[in-house]
HTML snippet that shows the backbone in 3Dmol.js (N, CA, C, O; Angstrom):
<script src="https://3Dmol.org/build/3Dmol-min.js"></script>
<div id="view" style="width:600px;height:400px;position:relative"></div>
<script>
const pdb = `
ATOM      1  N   UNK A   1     -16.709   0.217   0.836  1.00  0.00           N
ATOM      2  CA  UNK A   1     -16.949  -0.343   2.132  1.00  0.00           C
ATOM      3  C   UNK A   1     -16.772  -1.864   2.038  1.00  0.00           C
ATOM      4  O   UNK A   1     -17.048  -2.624   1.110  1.00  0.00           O
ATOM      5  N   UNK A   2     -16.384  -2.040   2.916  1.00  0.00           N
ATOM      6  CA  UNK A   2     -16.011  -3.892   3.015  1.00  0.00           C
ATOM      7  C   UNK A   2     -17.223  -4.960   3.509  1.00  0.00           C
ATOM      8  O   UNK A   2     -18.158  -4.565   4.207  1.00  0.00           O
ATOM      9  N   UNK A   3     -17.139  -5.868   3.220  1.00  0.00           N
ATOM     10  CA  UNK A   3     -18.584  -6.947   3.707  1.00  0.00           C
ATOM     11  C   UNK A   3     -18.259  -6.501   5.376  1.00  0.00           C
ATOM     12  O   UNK A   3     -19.240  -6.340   6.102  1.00  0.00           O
ATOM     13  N   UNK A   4     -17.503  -6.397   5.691  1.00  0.00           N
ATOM     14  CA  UNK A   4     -17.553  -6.115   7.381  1.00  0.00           C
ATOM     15  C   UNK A   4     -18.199  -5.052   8.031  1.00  0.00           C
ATOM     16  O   UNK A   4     -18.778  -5.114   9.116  1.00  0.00           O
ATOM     17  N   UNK A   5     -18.037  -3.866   7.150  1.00  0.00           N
ATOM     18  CA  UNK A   5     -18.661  -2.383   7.129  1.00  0.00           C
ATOM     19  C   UNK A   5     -17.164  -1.513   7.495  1.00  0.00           C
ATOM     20  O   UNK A   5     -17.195  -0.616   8.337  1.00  0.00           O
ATOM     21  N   UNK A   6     -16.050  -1.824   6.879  1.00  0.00           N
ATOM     22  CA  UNK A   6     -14.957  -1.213   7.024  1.00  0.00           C
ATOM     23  C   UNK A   6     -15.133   0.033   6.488  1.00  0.00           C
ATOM     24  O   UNK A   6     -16.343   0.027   6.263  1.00  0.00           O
ATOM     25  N   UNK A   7     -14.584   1.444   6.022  1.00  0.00           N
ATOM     26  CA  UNK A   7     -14.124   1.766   4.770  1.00  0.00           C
ATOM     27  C   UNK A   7     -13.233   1.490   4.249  1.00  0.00           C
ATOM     28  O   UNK A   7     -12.509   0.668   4.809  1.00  0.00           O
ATOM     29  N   UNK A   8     -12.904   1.922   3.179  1.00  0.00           N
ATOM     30  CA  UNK A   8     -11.673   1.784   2.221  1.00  0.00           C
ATOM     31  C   UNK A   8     -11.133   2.954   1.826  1.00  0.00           C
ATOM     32  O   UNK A   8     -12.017   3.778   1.592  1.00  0.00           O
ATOM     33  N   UNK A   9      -9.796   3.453   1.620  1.00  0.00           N
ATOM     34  CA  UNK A   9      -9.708   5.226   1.364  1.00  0.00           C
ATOM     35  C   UNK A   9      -8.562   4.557   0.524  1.00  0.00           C
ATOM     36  O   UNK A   9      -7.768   3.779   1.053  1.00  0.00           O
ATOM     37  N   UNK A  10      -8.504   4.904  -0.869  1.00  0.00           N
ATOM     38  CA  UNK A  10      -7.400   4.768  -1.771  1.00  0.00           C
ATOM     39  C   UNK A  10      -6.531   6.066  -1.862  1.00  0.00           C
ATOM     40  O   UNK A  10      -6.971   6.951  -2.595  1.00  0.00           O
ATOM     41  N   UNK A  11      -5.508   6.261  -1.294  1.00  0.00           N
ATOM     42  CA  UNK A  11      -4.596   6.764  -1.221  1.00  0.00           C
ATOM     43  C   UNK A  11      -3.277   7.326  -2.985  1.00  0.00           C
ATOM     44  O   UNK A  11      -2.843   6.387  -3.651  1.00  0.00           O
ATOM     45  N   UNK A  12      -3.104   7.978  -3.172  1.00  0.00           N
ATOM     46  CA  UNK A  12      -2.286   8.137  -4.569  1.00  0.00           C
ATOM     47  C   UNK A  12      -0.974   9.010  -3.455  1.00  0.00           C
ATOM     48  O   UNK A  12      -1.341   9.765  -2.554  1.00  0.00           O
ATOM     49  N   UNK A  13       0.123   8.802  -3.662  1.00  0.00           N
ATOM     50  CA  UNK A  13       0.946   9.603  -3.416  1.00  0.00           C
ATOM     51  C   UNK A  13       1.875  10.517  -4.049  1.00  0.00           C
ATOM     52  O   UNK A  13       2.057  10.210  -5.227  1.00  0.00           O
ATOM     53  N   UNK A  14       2.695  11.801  -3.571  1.00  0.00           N
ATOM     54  CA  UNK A  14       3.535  11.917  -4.455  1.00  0.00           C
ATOM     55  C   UNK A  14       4.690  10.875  -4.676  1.00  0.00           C
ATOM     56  O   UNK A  14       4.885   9.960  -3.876  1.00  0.00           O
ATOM     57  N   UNK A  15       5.435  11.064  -5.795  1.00  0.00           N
ATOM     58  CA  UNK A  15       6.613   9.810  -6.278  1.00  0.00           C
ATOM     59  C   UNK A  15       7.936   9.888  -5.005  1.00  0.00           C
ATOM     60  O   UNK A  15       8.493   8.932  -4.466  1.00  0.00           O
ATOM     61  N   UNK A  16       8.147  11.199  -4.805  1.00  0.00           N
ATOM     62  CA  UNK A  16       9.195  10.992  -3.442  1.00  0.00           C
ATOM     63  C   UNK A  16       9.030  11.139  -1.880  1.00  0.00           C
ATOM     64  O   UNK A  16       9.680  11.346  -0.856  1.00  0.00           O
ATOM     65  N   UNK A  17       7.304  10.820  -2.504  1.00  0.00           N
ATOM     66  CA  UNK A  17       6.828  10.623  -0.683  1.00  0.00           C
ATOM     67  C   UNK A  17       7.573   9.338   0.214  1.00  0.00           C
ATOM     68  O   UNK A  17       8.004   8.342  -0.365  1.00  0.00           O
ATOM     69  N   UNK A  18       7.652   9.505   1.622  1.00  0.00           N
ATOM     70  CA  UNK A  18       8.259   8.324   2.128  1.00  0.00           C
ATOM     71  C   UNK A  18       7.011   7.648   2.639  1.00  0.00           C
ATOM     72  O   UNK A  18       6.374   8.049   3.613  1.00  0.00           O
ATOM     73  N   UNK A  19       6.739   6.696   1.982  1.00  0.00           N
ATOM     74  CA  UNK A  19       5.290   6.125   1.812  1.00  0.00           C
ATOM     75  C   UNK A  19       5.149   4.573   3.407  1.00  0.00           C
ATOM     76  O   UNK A  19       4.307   3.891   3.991  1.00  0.00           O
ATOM     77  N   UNK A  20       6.485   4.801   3.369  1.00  0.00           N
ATOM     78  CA  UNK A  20       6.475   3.762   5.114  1.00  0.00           C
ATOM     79  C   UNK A  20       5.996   4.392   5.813  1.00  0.00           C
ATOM     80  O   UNK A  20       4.865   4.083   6.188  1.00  0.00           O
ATOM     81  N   UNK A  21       6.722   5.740   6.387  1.00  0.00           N
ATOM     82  CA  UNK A  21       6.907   6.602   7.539  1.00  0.00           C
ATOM     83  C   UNK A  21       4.650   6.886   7.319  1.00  0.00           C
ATOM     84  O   UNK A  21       3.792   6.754   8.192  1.00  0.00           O
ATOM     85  N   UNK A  22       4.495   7.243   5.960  1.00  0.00           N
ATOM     86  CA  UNK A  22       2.953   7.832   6.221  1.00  0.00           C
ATOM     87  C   UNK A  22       2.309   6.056   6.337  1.00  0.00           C
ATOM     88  O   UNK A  22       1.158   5.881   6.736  1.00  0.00           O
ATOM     89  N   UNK A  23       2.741   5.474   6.145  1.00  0.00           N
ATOM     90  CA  UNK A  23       1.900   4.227   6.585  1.00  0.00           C
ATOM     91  C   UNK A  23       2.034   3.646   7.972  1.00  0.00           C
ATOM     92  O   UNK A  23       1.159   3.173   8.696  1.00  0.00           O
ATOM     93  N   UNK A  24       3.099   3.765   8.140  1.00  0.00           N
ATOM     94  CA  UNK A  24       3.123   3.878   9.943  1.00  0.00           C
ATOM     95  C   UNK A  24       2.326   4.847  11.025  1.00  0.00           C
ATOM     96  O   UNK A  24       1.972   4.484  12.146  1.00  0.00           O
ATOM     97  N   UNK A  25       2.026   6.774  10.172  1.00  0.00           N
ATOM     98  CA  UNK A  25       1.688   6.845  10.927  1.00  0.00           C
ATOM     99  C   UNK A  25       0.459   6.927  10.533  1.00  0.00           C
ATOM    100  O   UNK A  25      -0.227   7.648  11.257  1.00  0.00           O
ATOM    101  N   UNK A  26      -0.179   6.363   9.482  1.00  0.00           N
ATOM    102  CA  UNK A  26      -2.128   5.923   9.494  1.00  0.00           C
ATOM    103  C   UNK A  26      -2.423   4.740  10.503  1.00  0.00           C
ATOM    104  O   UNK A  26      -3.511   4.533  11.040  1.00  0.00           O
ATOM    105  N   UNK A  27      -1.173   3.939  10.680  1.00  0.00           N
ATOM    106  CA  UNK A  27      -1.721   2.951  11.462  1.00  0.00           C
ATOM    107  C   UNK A  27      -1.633   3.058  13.006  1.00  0.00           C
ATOM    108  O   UNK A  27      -1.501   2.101  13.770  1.00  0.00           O
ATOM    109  N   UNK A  28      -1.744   4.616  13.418  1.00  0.00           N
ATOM    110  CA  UNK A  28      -1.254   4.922  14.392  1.00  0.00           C
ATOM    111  C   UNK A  28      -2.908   5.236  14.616  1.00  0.00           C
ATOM    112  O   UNK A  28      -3.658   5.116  15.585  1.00  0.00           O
ATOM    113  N   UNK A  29      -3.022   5.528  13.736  1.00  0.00           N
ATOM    114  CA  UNK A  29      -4.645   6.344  13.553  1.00  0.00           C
ATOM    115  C   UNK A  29      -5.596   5.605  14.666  1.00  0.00           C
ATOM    116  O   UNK A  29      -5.362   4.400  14.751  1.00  0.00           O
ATOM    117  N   UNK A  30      -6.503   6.039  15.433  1.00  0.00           N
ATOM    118  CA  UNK A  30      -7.866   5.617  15.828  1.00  0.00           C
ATOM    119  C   UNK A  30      -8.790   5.053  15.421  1.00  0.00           C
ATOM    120  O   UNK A  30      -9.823   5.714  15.307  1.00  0.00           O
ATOM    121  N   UNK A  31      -8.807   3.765  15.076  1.00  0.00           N
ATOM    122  CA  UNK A  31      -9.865   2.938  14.205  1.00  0.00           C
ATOM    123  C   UNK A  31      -9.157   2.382  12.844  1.00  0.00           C
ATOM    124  O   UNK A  31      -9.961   2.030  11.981  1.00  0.00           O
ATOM    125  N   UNK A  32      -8.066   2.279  12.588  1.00  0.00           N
ATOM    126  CA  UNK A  32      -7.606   2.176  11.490  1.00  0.00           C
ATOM    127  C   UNK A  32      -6.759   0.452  11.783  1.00  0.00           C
ATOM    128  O   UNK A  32      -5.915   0.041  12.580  1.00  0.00           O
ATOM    129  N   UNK A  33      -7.471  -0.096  10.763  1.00  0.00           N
ATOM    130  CA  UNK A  33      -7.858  -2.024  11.020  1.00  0.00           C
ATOM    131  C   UNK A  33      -6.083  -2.234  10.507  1.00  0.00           C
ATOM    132  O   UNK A  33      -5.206  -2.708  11.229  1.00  0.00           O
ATOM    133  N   UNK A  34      -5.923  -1.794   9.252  1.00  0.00           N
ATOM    134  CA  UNK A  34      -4.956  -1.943   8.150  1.00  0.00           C
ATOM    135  C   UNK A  34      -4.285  -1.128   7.348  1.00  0.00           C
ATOM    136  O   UNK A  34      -5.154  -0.275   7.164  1.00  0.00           O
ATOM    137  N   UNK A  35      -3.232  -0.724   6.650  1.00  0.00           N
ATOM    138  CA  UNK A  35      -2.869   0.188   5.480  1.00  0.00           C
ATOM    139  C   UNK A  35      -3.038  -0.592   4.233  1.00  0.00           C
ATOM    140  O   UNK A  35      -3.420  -0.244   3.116  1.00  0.00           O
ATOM    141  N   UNK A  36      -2.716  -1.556   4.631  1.00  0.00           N
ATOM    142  CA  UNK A  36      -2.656  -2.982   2.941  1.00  0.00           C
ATOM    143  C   UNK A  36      -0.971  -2.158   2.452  1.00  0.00           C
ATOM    144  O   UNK A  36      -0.646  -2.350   1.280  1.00  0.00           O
ATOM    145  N   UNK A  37      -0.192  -1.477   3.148  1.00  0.00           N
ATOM    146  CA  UNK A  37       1.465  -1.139   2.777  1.00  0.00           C
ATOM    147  C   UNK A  37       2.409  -2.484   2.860  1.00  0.00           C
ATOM    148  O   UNK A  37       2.974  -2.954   3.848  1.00  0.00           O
ATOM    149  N   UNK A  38       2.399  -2.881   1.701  1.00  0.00           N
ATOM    150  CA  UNK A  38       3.482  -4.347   1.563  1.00  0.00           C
ATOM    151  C   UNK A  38       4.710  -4.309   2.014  1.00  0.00           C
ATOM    152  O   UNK A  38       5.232  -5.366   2.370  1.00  0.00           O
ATOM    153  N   UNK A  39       5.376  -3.163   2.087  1.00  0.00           N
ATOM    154  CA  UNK A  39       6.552  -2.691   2.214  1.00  0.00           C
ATOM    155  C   UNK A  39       8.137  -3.620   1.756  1.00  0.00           C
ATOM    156  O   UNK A  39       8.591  -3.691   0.614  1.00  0.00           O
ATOM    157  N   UNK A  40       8.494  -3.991   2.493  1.00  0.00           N
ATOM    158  CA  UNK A  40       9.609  -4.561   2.177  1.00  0.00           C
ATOM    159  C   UNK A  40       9.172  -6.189   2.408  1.00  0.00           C
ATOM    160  O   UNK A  40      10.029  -7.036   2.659  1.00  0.00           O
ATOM    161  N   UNK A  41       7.591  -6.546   2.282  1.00  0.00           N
ATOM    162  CA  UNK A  41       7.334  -8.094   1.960  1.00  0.00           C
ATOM    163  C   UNK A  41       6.895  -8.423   0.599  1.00  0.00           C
ATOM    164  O   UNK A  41       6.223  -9.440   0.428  1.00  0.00           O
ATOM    165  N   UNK A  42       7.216  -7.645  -0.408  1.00  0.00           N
ATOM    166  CA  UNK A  42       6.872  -8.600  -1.430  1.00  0.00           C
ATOM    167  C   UNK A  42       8.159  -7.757  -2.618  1.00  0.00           C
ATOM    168  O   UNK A  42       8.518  -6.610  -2.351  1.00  0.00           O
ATOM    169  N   UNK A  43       8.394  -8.058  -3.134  1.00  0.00           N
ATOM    170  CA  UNK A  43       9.484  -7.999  -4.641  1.00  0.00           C
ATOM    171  C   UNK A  43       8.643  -7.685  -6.068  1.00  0.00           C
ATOM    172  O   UNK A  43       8.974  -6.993  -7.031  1.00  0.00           O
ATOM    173  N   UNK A  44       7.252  -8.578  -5.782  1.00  0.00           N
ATOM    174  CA  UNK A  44       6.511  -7.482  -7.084  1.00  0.00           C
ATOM    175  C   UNK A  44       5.201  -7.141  -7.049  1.00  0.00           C
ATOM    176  O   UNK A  44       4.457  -7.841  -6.361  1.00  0.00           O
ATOM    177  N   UNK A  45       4.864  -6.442  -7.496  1.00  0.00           N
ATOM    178  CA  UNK A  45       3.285  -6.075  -7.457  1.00  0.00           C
ATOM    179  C   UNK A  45       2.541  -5.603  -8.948  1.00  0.00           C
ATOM    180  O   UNK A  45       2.975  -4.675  -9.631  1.00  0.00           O
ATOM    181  N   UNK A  46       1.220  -6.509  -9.342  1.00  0.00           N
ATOM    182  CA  UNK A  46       0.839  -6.649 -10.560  1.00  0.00           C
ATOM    183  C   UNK A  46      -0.271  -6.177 -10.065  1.00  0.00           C
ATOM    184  O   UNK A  46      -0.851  -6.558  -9.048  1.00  0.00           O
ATOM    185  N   UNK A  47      -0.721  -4.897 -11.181  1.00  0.00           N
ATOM    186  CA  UNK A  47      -2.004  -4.454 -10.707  1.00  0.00           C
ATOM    187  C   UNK A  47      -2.240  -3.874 -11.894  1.00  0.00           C
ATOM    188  O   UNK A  47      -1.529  -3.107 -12.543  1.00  0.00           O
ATOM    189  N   UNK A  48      -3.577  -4.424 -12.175  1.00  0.00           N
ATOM    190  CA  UNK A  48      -4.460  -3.766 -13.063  1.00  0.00           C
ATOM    191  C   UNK A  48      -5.095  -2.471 -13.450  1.00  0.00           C
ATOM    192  O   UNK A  48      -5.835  -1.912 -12.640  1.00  0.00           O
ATOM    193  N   UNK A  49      -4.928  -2.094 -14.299  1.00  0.00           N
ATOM    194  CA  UNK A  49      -5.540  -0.828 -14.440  1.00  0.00           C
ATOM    195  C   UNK A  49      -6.360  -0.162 -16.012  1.00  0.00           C
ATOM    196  O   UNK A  49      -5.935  -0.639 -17.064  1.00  0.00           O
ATOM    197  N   UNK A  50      -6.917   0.363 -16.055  1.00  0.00           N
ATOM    198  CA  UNK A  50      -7.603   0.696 -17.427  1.00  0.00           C
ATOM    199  C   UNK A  50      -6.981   0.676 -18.911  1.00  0.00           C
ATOM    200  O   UNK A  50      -7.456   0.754 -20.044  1.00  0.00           O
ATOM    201  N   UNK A  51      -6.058   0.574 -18.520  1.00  0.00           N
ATOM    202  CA  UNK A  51      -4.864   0.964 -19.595  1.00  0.00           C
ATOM    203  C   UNK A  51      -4.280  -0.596 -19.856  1.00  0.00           C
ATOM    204  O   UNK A  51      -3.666  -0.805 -20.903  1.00  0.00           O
ATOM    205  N   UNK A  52      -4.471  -1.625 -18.940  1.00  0.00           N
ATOM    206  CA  UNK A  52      -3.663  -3.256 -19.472  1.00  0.00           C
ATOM    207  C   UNK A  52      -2.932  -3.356 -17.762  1.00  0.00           C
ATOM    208  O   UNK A  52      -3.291  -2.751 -16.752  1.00  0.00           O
ATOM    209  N   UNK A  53      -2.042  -4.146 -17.901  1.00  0.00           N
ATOM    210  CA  UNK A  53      -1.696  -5.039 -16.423  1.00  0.00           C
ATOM    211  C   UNK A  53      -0.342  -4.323 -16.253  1.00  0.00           C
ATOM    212  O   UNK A  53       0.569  -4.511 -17.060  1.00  0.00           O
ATOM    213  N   UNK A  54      -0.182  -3.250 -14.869  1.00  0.00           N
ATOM    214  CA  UNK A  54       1.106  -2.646 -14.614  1.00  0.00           C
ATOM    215  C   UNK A  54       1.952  -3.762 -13.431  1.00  0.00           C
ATOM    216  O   UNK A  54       1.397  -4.244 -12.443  1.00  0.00           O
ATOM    217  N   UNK A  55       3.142  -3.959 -13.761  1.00  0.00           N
ATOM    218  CA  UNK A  55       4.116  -4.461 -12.980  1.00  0.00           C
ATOM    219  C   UNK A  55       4.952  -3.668 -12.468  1.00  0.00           C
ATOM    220  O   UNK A  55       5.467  -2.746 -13.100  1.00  0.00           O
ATOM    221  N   UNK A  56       5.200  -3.946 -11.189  1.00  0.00           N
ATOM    222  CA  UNK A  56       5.765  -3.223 -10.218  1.00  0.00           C
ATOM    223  C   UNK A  56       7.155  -3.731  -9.592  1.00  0.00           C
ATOM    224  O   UNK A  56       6.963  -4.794  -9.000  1.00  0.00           O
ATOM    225  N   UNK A  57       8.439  -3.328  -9.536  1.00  0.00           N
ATOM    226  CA  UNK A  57       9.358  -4.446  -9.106  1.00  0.00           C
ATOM    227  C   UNK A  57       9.724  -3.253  -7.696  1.00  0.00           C
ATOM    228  O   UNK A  57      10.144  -2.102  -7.818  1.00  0.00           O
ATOM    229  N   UNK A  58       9.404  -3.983  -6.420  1.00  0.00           N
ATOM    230  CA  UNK A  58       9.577  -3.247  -4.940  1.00  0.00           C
ATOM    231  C   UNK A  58      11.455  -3.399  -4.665  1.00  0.00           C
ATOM    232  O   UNK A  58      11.956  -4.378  -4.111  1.00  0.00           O
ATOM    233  N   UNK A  59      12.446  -1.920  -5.318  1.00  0.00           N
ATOM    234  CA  UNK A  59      13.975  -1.987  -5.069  1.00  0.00           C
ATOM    235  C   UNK A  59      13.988  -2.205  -3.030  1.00  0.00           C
ATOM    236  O   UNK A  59      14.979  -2.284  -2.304  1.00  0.00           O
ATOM    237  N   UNK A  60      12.791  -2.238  -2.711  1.00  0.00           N
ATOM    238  CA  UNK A  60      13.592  -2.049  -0.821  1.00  0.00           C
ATOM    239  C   UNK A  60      13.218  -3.270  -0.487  1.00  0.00           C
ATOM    240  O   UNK A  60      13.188  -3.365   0.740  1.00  0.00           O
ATOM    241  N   UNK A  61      12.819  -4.576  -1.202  1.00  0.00           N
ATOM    242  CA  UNK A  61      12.692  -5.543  -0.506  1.00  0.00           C
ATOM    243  C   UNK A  61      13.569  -6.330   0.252  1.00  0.00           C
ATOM    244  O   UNK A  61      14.401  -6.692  -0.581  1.00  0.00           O
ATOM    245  N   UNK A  62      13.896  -6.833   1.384  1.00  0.00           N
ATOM    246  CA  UNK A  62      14.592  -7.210   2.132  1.00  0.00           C
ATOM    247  C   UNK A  62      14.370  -8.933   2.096  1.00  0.00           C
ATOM    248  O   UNK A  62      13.355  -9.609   2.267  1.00  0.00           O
ATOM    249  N   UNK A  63      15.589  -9.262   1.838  1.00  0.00           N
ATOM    250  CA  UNK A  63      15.472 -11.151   1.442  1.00  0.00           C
ATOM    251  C   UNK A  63      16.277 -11.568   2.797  1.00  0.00           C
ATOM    252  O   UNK A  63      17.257 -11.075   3.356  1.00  0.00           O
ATOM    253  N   UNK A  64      15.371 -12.787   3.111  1.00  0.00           N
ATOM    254  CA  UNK A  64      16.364 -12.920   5.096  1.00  0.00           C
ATOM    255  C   UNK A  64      16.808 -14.389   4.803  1.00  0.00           C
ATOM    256  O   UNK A  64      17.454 -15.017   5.642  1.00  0.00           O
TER     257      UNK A  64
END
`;
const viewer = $3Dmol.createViewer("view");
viewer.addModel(pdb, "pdb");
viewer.setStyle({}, {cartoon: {color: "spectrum"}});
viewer.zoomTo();
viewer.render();
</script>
């Protein structure tokens, strides 16, 4: 839960889910603030995990 009194729902997907299309339609949802889906705004994503620091390089980022 967030200092605001949000929830939070961590999501895992399958690998050839189309992970836009389901983030578009959570944010379609009734009460739903945010997805936190970066999509085609960021090129990398570093995230921690139990195991040491995973890097992520996003192939659909769009450079304008």
């Amino acid at each position: 839960m967030t200092d605001s009194g949000n929830h939070i729902l961590d999501i895992q997907f399958a690998q050839d889910a189309d992970i836009s299309a389901a983030a578009e339609r959570i944010r379609k949802m009734p009460g739903v603030v945010e997805t936190g889906y970066l999509g085609q705004m960021c090129s990398r994503i570093v995230a921690g995990t139990s195991s040491g620091v995973k890097v992520m390089e996003n192939p659909h980022r769009v450079i304008e």
